[in-house]
Residue, then its C-alpha position, 0 to 999 in steps of 0.5 A: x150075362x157075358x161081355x158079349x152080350x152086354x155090348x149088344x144090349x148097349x148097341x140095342x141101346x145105342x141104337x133106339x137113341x139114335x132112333x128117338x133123336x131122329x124122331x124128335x128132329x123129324x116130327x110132324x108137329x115141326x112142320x105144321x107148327x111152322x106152316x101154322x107160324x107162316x100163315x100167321x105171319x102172312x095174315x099179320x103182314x096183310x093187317x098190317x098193310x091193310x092198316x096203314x092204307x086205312x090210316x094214309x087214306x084218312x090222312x088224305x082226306x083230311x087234307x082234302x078237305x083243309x084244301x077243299x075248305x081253303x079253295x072255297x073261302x078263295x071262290x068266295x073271296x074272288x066272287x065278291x070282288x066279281x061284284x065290284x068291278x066294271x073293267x071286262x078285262x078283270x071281270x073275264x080274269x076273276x070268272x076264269x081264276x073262279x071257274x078253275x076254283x071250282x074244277x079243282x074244287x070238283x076234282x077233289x071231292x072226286x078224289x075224296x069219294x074215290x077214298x072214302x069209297x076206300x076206306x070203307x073197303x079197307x075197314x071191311x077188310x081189316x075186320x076180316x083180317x083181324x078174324x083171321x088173325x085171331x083164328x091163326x093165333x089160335x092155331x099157332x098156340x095150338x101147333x106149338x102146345x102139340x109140338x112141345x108135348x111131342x117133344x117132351x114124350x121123346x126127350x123123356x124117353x131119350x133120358x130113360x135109353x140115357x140111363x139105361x146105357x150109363x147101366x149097362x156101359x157100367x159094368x163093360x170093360x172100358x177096352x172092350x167099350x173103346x173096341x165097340x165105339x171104334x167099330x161103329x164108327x166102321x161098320x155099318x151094320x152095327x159092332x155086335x150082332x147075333x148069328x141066325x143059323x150060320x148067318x151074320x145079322x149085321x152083314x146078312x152073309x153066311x159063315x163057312x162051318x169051319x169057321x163057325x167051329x172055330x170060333x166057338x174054340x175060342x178062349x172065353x177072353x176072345x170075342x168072335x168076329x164075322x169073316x166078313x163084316x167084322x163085327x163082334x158075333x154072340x154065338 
């Protein structure tokens, strides 16, 4: 195998590298393991609130009842000295101090039903929640086992076309390397390229015969370059 043919075996390299490294930054499994993580991510956000309403609406009950309790040891307190006066202005202040007692009274165990109502809401909805949690978790575990295998299939396949550059770029002379890697850099279509006929497989454009002719009447140590893009050409 000539020089020429060498570096378009390392550009064939070059290439399927480029190609697997846009594959392993493109997979599909990138996405799903991402919409897997935010799914799972709203669901724990969901729990999590659902959770601490849950806890605040038992801590207000709680204190409902400490007021609740506290309101009735008053209610009585105020009653037992309704029995003992006589005066019509302090019987009057004690019904009106007991009567608000009591609406207040009323309107606690209102509010206290309203959250008791709650909670039993909230218990459902955490249980719910935690099933979906567990499912979501599942799935994102899964999402991440398929994307770390993917990956690995192409990483593995990276290092092989690695090695196999490291090969072939070995036994290429480092000037004709340096000449390859600057028209890369230029060329779009590519350093090396075969001729189909008269035709550049880099540009796609015909070469006039003359040209063809002449270069094949090039000495072994000149490459070949199409008139049109630039790239070397292996005849």
């Amino acid at each position: 195998m000539n020089v020429l043919s060498d570096l378009l075996a390392l550009q064939k390299t070059d290439i399927a590298i480029s190609q697997a490294r846009h594959r392993l930054s493109h997979l599909s499994q990138i996405d799903i393991h991402a919409r897997s993580a935010s799914e799972h991510a709203e669901i724990m956000q969901q729990s999590e609130i659902a959770v601490r309403r849950h806890s605040e609406a038992q801590r207000e009950i709680a204190n409902l009842e400490t007021e609740s309790h506290q309101l009735d040891v008053k209610s009585e307190r105020l009653k037992k000295q309704l029995r003992s006066v006589i005066a019509i202005r302090e019987v009057e202040a004690l019904q009106h101090e007991i009567a608000n007692c009591e609406e207040s009274r009323s309107l606690l165990d209102d509010r206290e039903l309203a959250l008791l109502e709650l909670v039993d809401k909230l218990s459902s909805e955490i249980e719910t929640l935690r099933a979906s949690e567990q499912s979501a978790s599942n799935q994102l575990s899964k999402s991440l086992k398929d994307l770390q295998m993917s990956q690995l299939v192409i990483r593995q396949e990276i290092q092989q076309l690695v090695e196999r550059r490291s090969a072939t770029s070995s036994v290429i002379p480092e000037r004709h390397l340096t000449d390859y890697e600057s028209k890369r850099k230029h060329i779009s279509g590519g350093a090396v390229a075969e001729l189909h006929g008269s035709t550049c497989q880099s540009c796609h454009l015909d070469i006039a015969r003359g040209e063809l002719d002449a270069m094949k009447k090039l000495p072994a140590d000149e490459f070949p370059e199409c008139p049109n893009c630039g790239c070397y050409l292996v005849i």
